[in-house]
N, C-alpha and C positions, 0 to 999 in steps of 0.2 A: 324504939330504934336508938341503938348509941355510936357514942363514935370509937372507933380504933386507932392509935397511934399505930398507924402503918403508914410507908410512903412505897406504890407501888412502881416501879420499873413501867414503861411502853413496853419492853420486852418479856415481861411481869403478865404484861396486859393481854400482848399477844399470845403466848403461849396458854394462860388458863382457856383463853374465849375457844381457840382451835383445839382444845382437849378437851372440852365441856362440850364441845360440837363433834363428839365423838369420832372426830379427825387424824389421834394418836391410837385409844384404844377405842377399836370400834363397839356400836351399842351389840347387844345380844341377838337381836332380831330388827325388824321393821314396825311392829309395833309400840315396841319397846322406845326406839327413834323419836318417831313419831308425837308421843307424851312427853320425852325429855324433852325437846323441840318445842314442845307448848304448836305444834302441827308444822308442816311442811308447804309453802308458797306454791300452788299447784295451777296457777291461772296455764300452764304451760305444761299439762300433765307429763310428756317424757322428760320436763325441766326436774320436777318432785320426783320424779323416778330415779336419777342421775343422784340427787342429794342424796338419796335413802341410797343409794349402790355403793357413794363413798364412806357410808357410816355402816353398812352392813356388808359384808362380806361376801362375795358372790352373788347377791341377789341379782335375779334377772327383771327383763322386762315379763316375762310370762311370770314367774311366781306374783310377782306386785300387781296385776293386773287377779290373780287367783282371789289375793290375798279382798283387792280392795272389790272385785264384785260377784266371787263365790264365795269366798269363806263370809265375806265383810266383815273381817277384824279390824279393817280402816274404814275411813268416811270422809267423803270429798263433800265440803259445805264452804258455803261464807265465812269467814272469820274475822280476824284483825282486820285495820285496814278494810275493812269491804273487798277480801281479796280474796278468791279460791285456794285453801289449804286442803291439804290431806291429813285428815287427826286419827288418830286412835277409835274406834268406834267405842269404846267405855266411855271417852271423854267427850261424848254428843252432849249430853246432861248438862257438862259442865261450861261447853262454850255455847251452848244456847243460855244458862243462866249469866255469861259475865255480859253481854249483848240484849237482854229481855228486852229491860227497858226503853231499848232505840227503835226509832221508828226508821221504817229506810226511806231513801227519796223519791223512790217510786208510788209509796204511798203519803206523800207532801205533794208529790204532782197530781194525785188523783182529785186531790180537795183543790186545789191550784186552779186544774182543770172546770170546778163545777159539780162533780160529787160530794153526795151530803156525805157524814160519817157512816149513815146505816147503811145507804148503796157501799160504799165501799167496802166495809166488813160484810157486807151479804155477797158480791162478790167475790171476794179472797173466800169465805166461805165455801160459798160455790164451785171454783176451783180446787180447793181442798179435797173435798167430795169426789169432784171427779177423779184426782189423783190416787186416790183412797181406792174408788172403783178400778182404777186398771192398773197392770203389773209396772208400766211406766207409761209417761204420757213427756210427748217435745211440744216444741213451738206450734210447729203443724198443728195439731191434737188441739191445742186452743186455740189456736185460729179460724178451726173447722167448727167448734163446737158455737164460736164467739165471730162471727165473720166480722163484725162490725168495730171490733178489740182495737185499741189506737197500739201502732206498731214499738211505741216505747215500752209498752206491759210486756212485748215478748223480748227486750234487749237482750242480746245476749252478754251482759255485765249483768244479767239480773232477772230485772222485769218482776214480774207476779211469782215466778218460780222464788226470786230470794227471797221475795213477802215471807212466800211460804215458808223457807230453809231458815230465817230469823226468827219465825214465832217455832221453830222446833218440829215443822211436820214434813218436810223433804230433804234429802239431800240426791245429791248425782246417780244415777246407774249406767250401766254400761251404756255406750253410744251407738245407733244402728242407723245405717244410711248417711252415714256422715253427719249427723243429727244428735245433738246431748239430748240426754233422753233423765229424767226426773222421777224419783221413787216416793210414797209417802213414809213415813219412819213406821207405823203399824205395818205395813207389807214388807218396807225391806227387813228389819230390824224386831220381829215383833216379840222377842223375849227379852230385847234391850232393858237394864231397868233403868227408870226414867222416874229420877228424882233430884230434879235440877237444885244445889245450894244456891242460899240467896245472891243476889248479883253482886253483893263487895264483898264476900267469901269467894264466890268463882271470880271476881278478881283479885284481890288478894294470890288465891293459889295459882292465875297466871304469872305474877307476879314475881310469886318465887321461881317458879321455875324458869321467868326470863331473867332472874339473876341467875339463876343454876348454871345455866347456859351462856352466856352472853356477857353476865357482869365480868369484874366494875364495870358502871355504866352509869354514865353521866345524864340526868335527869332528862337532857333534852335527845339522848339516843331512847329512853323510854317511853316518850311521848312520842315519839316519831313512828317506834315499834307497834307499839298500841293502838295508835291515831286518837288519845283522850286527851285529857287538858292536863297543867301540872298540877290542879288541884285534886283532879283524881286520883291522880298517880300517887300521890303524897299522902292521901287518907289511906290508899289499899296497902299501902308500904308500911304505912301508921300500924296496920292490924297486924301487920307480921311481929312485931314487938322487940325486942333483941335478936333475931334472926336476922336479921335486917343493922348491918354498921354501914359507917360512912369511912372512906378511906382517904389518902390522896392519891392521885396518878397525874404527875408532872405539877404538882402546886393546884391542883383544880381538885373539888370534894367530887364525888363517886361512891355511889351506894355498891352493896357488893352481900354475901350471907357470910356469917359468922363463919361456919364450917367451911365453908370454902377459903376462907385469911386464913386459917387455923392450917391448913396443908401446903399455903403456897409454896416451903421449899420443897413439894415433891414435885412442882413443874419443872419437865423437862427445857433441855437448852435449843433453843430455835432452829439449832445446826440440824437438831436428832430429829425434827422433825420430818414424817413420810410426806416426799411431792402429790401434791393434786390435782386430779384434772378435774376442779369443780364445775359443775354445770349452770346453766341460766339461772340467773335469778335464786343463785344459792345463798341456804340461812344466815350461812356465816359472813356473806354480805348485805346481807337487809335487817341485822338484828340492830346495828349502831349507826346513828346517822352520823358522826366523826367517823371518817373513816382513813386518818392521816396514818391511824396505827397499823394499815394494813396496804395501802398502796401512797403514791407519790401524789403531785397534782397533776403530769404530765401523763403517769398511769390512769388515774382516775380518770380521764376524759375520753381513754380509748375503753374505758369497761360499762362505766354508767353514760349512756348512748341518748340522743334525743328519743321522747315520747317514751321515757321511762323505760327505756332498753336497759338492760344488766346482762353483760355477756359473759360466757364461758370462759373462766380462767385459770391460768397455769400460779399452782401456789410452791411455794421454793422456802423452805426455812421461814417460816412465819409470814411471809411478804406474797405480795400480787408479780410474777415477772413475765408475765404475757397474758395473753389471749387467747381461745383456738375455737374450733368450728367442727361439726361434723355432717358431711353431706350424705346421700343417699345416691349410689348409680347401681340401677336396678335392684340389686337383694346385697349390695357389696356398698360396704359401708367404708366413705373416706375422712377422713383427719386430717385439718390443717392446723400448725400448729406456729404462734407469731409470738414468740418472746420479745420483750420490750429490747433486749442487750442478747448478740451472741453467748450462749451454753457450751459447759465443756460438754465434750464425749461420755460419759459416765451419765449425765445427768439428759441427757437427750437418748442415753438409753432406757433408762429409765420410764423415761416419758412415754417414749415408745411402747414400751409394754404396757404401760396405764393406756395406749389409745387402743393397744388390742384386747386389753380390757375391759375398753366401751364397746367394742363391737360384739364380743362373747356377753355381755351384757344384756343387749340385745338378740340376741343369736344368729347375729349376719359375721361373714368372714371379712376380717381388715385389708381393703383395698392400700389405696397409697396411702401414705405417713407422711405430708407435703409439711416442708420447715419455711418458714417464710421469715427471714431475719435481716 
C-alpha cells in the first residue's frame, strides 16, 4: 500500500461511490450487479430487488425471482454483517471462505446452553442430512422431525439453518406457504465448483471490490461494512499491495484503488447525475458509515429510522432529498413520494415516471403518485 498525493473533493467522493454503484452507467445484467456489489442486502427480498432494478435496466420482479430460484445464477445466504445478501451464485465459494473461520451465536448458545461439542456437531450434522435428503426443508420440517428443538435453533435471523449456510452447505430456496424454505448446496447447486480460497485471500478480494464500489473509504466506513476489526481490515488491505493508495478527502486519509485515482477526472458533475428512487435498505446506503457526503443531519434522521429502519429514498444530484413509500391496494400499486424541500415541475416529472417504473417493475399498474411536501 502507498500513498498518493491526491486531495479528493466531497463531490469527488460522491460522484465516484454513485458511479461505481452503477447508478450513472448501469451494470450489464444482475449478476454482473451482484459480484460488483461484493452481494446485495436482501434481509428484505423486494428491498434487493429494487437495488438490482436501479443498476440494471428493466429487470423485473419475475426475471429476478427466475434468475435467483430457476436458473440460480444468484444465491440468497448470510453474509457480511450476519445479514441476508443476494450474491452471485459463482461467488458461494468465495463468501463462505472470507466467513469459514467464524463461529455463529447460535452455536455459542448451544455450548452456553449445556451441549458438549460432539452433541452439537452431531446435531448440525444431522440436520445437514436431513437437508441433503429433501428438495428443501422450513422451520416446520425441524420442528417435526426435533419436537423437543429450543425455539431459538429455528429463529428466523438464523437458527441451525445459518449454522448450516456458514459452514457452506445451504442457502435460501424459493418460499411456500408463507414459509422460507432451505436447500442443501449439493441439491440446489450441484455442478457449482466449490473451491473456496483461503479466508485472507477471500478477504482480501472482498476488499477490493468494496473499494471498487464504495471507496475512498475511510477505515471506520470499512469496518462498519464488513463488521471485523481494524486489525483485519488492515492485514487484508496489507495483501492488496500497491492496488491499494491512501488518499485525502477533506484533510482525513481514506484508502481508495489505484486505477480508480488514476480516472478520477472522468467523474461526471453531480448536476448530470440520473434521479433515484432507491429502495430500502439500499447499497449505496449501507456501504459507508459517514454518511455526511450523502445526506444532512436533519435528512438523516427521517431515512435511518429506529430499530435499524433504512427507508426508500429520493436521490437528486449526488444528494438524499426525500423519502417515498410504495403501498399495495389490491394488484394496483401506490407511490408516495415526501421530499425533504418543494421540487420544481421538471423534476417531479421525472420522479413520476421512475414511480411508474416501480410498478412495471413489478408488473402492477401505477395507482396514485401522492406528493407529500
Amino acid at each position: 500500500m502507498r500513498k498518493a498525493l491526491v486531495d479528493i473533493t466531497i463531490e469527488q467522493v460522491a460522484a465516484a461511490r454513485i458511479v461505481q454503484n452503477g447508478l450513472f452507467k448501469p451494470f450489464a445484467d444482475p449478476v454482473t450487479a451482484a459480484q460488483q456489489l461484493a452481494g446485495v442486502q436482501a434481509q428484505i427480498l423486494p428491498a434487493a430487488v429494487l437495488a438490482l432494478w436501479n443498476r440494471v435496466p428493466g429487470l423485473t420482479n419475475t426475471q429476478f425471482e427466475q434468475l435467483l430460484y430457476h436458473e440460480r445464477a444468484l444465491v440468497r445466504l448470510w453474509g457480511q454483517r450476519h445479514t441476508l445478501h443476494v450474491y452471485a451464485a459463482g461467488d458461494w465459494p468465495l463468501i463462505y471462505a472470507a466467513q469459514a473461520e467464524r463461529v455463529t451465536s447460535w452455536e455459542l448458545e448451544m455450548l452456553r446452553d449445556g451441549w458438549d461439542s460432539a452433541a452439537c456437531e452431531a446435531f448440525i450434522t444431522r440436520v445437514a442430512q436431513w437437508l441433503y435428503e429433501h428438495e428443501t426443508m422450513g422451520r416446520s420440517d425441524v420442528r417435526r422431525l426435533i419436537p423437543t428443538i429450543d425455539e431459538r435453533h429455528l429463529s428466523g435471523w438464523g437458527g441451525i439453518f445459518s449454522v448450516l449456510a456458514r459452514r457452506g452447505l445451504a442457502c435460501h430456496a424459493a418460499p411456500h406457504g408463507g414459509e422460507a424454505r432451505m436447500a442443501h448446496r449439493l441439491r440446489w447447486l450441484p455442478d457449482l465448483a466449490w473451491h473456496p480460497p483461503p479466508t485472507d485471500e477471500a478477504n482480501a478480494e472482498l476488499m477490493r471490490r468494496y473499494l471498487a464500489t464504495f471507496g475512498p473509504a475511510y477505515p471506520a466506513d470499512i469496518t462498519c461494512w464488513r463488521g471485523r476489526t481494524q486489525a483485519e481490515i488492515k492485514r487484508w488491505l496489507a495483501m492488496l499491495g500497491d492496488e491499494v493508495v491512501k488518499v485525502t478527502v477533506a484533510g482525513k486519509s481514506a484508502w481508495w484503488l489505484q486505477c480508480r485515482v488514476e480516472r478520477i477526472c472522468e467523474l461526471p458533475a453531480l448536476a448530470d447525475l440520473p434521479p433515484r428512487l432507491l429502495g430500502r435498505f439500499d447499497p449505496l446506503l449501507l456501504g459507508t458509515r459517514d454518511r455526511s457526503w450523502l445526506v444532512d443531519a436533519v435528512g438523516y434522521k427521517q431515512v435511518w429510522r429506529p430499530a435499524g429502519h433504512v427507508e426508500a429514498t429520493i436521490l437528486l444530484a449526488g444528494r438524499i432529498a426525500g423519502t417515498w413509500r410504495y403501498d399495495w391496494h389490491g394488484e394496483t400499486l401506490h407511490v408516495t413520494l415526501r421530499p425533504f424541500t418543494p421540487l420544481p415541475p421538471a423534476v417531479r416529472t421525472q420522479l413520476e415516471l421512475l414511480a411508474a417504473g416501480v410498478a412495471a417493475h413489478f408488473g402492477a399498474p401505477l395507482g396514485a403518485c401522492r406528493w407529500v411536501e
